[in-house]
C-alpha positions in Angstrom: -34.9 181.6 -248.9 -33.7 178.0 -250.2 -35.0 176.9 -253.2 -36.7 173.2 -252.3 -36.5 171.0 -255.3 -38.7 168.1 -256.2 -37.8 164.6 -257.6 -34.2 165.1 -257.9 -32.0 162.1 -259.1 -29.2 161.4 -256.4 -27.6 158.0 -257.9 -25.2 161.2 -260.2 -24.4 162.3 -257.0 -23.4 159.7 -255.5 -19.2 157.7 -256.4 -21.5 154.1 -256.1 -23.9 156.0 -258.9 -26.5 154.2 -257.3 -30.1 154.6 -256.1 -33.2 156.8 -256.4 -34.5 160.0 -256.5 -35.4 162.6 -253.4 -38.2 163.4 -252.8 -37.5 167.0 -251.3 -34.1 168.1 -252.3 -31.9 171.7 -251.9 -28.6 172.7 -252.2 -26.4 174.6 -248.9 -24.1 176.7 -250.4 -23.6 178.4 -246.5 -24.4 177.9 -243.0 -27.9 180.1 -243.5 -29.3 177.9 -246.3 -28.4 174.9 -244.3 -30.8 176.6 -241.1 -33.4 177.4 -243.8 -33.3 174.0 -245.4 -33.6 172.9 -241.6 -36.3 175.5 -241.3 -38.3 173.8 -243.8 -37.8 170.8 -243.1 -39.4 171.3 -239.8 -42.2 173.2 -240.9 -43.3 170.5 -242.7 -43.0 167.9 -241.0 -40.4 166.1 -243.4 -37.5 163.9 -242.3 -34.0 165.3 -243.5 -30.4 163.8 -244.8 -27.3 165.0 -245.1 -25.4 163.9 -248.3 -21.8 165.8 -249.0 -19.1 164.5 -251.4 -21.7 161.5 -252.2 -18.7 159.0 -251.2 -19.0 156.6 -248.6 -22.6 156.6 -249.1 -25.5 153.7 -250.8 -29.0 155.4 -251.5 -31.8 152.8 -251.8 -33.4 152.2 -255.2 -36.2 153.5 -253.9 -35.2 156.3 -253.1 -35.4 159.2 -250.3 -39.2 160.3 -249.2 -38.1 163.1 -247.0 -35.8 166.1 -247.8 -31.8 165.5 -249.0 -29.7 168.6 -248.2 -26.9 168.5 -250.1 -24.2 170.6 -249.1 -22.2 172.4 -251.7 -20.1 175.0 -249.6 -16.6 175.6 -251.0 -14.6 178.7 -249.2 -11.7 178.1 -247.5 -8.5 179.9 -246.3 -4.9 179.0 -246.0 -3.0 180.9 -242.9 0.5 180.0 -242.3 0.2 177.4 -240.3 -3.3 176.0 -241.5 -6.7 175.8 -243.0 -10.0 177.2 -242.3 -12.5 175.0 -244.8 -15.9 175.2 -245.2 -17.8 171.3 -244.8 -18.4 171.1 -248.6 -14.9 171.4 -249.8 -13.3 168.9 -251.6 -11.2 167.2 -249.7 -8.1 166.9 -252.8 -8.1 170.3 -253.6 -7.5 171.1 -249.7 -4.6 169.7 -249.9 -3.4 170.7 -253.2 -4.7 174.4 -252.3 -2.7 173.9 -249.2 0.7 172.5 -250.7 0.5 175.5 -253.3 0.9 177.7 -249.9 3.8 175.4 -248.5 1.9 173.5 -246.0 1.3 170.1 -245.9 1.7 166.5 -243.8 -1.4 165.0 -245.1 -0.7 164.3 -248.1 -1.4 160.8 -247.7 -4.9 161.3 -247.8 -5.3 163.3 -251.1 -7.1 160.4 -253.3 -10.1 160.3 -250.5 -13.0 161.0 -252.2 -15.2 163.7 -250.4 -15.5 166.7 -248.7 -13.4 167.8 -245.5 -16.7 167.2 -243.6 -17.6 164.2 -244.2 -13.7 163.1 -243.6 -14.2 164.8 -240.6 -17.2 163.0 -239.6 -15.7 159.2 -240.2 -12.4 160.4 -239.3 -11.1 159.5 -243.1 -7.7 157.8 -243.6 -4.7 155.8 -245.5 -1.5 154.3 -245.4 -1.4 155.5 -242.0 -2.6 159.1 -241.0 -6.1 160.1 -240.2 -7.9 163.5 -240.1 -8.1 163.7 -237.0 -4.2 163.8 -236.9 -4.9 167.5 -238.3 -8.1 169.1 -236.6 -8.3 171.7 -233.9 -11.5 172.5 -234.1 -15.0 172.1 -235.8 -17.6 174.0 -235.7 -21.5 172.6 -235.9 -25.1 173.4 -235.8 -27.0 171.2 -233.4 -30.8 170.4 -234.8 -31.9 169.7 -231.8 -31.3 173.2 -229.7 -30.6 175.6 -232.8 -27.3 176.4 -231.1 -24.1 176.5 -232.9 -21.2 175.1 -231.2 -17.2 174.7 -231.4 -16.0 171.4 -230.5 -11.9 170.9 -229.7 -10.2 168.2 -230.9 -10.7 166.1 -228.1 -14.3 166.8 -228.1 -14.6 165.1 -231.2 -13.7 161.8 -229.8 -12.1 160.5 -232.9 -11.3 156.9 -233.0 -10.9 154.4 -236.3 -13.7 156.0 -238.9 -15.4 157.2 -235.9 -16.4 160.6 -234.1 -18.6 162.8 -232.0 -20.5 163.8 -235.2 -20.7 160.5 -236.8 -21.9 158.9 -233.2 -24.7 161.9 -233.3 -26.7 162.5 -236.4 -27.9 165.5 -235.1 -24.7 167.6 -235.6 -24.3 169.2 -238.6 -20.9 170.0 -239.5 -20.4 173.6 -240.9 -17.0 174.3 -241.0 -13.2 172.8 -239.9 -9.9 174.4 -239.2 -7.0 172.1 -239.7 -3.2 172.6 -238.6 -0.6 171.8 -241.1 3.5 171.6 -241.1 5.3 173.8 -243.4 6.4 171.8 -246.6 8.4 172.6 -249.6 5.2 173.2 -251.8 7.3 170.8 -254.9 8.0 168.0 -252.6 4.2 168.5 -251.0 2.9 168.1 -254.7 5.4 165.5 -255.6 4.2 163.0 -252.4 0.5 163.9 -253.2 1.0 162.4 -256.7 2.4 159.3 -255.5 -0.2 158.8 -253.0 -2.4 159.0 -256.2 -0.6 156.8 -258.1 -0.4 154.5 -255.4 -4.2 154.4 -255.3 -4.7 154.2 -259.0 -2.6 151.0 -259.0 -4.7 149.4 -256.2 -7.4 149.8 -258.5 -9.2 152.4 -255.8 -9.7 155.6 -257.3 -12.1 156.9 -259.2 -14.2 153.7 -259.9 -17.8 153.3 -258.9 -18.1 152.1 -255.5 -18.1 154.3 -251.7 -15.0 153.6 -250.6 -14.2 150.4 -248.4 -17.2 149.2 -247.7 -16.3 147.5 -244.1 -14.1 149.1 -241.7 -11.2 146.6 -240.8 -11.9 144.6 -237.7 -10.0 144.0 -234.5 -9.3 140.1 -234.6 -8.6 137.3 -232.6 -4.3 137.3 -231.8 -4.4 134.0 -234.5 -6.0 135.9 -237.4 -3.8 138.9 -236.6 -1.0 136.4 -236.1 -1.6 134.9 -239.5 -2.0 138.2 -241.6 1.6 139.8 -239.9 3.1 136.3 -241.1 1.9 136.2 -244.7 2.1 140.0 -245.4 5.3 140.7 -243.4 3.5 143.8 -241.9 2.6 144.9 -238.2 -0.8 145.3 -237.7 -2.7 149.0 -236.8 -4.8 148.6 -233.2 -5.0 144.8 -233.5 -7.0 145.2 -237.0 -6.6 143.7 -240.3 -7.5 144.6 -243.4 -11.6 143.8 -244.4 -10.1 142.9 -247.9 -7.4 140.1 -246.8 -10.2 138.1 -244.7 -12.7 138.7 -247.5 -9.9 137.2 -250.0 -9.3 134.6 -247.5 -13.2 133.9 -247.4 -13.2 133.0 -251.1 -15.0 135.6 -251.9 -12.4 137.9 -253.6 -14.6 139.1 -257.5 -18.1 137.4 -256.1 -20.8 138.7 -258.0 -24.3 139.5 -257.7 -26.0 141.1 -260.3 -23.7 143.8 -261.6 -22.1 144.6 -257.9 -18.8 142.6 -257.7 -16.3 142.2 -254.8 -13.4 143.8 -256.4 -10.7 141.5 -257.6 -8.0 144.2 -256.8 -9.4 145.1 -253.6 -12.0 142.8 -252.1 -13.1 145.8 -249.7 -14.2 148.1 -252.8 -17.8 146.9 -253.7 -18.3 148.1 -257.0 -20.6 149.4 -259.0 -19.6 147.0 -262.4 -23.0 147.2 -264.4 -25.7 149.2 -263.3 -26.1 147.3 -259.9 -29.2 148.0 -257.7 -28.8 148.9 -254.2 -30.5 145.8 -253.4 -27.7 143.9 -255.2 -24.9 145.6 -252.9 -26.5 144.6 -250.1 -26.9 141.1 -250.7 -23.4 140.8 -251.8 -22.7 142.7 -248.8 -24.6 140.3 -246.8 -23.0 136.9 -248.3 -19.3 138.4 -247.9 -20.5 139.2 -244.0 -21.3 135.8 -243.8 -18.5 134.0 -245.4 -16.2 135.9 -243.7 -17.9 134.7 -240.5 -18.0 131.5 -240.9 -14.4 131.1 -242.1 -12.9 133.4 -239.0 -16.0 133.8 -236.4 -15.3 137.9 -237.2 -17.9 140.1 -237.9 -17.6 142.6 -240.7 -18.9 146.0 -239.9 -19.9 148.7 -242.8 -18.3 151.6 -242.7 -20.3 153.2 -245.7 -23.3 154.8 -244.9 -25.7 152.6 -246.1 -29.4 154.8 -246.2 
């Protein structure tokens, strides 16, 4: 049986490093201890959370009253052509695993922080691909009937950070199987490192914040006009980037309390010094509204804010 912890810090678990503790917490190292942790969870009546990677995610200072399961799973295996992966594997050593096998084409997205599941579940991307550019199939427990089902690719009805899973809470991802293009495993490697580099210089990896915090918005053709004039770039879907409009809101390094609008990348709401969820939210909440009032375009989050 799971072993149900009590008062268990989360902010360490988190890449914002932010919030309280749960009140009920246990760790899913497999698909049975997530059905037990479900199990329990039901049997006593308490309300449940899914936390994974702890990117992309802002717990309240407060903390959790019901019961956090935090999945931990980690197996995976590389076929010739693919990846079967578990929900709580990281998502960088998937692809570094899979470009010491020869395969690769997603290199572009090592630097994501996460798991493959909950990439899977906001349809993660940069510079370009997506997950969803990779999945054939997912496999998931539904809370509601107990039943475990396989969902095709089109049945995840991926669209920009979006999917089936992410549209219903009640689906718990357990594992993914991914197809891949057969790579020279030192090129694979070399283009991974770059990507990293890349990030690292745009001042977005491994600092203390969930990711972009809004998803990029489809604009008006004037806005998009403007942006494909200044940055000599075509834009993706009729969206531009959250970080150019908050730039050109004025509120590029706005601070409040220790959370700051990054200066490197406006989009990155970070954690500078020991900011309160309540801080990132209110900054949050003035960049939504400058950015409004400059451009009449609403900024959506796309971290998961608890």
């Amino acid at each position: 049986m799971i072993e149900i912890k009590e008062h268990v810090p989360l902010a360490s678990l988190t890449t914002f490093e932010i919030g309280g503790n749960a009140r009920y917490f246990a760790e899913a190292k497999n698909e049975n201890d997530i059905q037990d942790a479900m199990s329990w969870a039901k049997e006593h009546g308490k309300p449940y959370i899914i936390l994974a990677g702890g990117s992309n995610v802002l717990v309240p200072d407060e903390g959790i009253e019901g019961l956090v399961i935090n999945i931990v799973s980690q197996k995976f295996d590389i076929s010739e052509t693919g990846v079967h992966a578990e929900a709580g594997c990281n998502l960088l050593q998937l692809i570094r695993s899979a470009a010491d096998a020869g395969l690769g084409g997603w290199e572009k997205l090592g630097g994501i922080p996460g798991t493959i599941g909950g990439a899977v579940r906001g349809n993660a991307g940069a510079f370009g691909p997506e997950i969803k550019d990779f999945v054939t199939w997912v496999r998931a427990l539904d809370v509601s009937t107990g039943e475990i089902r396989e969902f095709s690719n089109p049945e995840c009805e991926f669209s920009y950070r979006m999917s089936h899973f992410k549209k219903h809470p009640e689906l718990i991802i357990f594992d993914i199987h991914l197809q891949l293009q057969k790579m020279n495993s030192a090129e694979s490697h070399h283009h991974i490192e770059e990507t990293i580099q890349d990030r690292e210089r745009r001042h977005i990896q491994n600092v203390r914040a969930a990711g972009s915090f809004f998803m990029n918005p489809v604009v008006p053709d004037p806005i998009r006009e403007m942006f494909e004039k200044e940055k000599q770039v075509k834009s993706r879907e009729g969206r531009v980037p959250a970080g150019w409009l908050i730039e050109k809101a004025g509120m590029k390094g706005a601070r409040v309390g220790g959370a700051e609008a990054s200066v490197q990348h406006p989009n990155y709401l970070v954690n500078a010094d020991e900011a309160t969820e309540s801080e990132v939210k209110e900054l949050a909440e003035q960049i939504r509204k400058a950015v409004f009032e400059k451009f009449g375009v609403t900024l959506t989050e796309e971290a998961v804010v608890w």
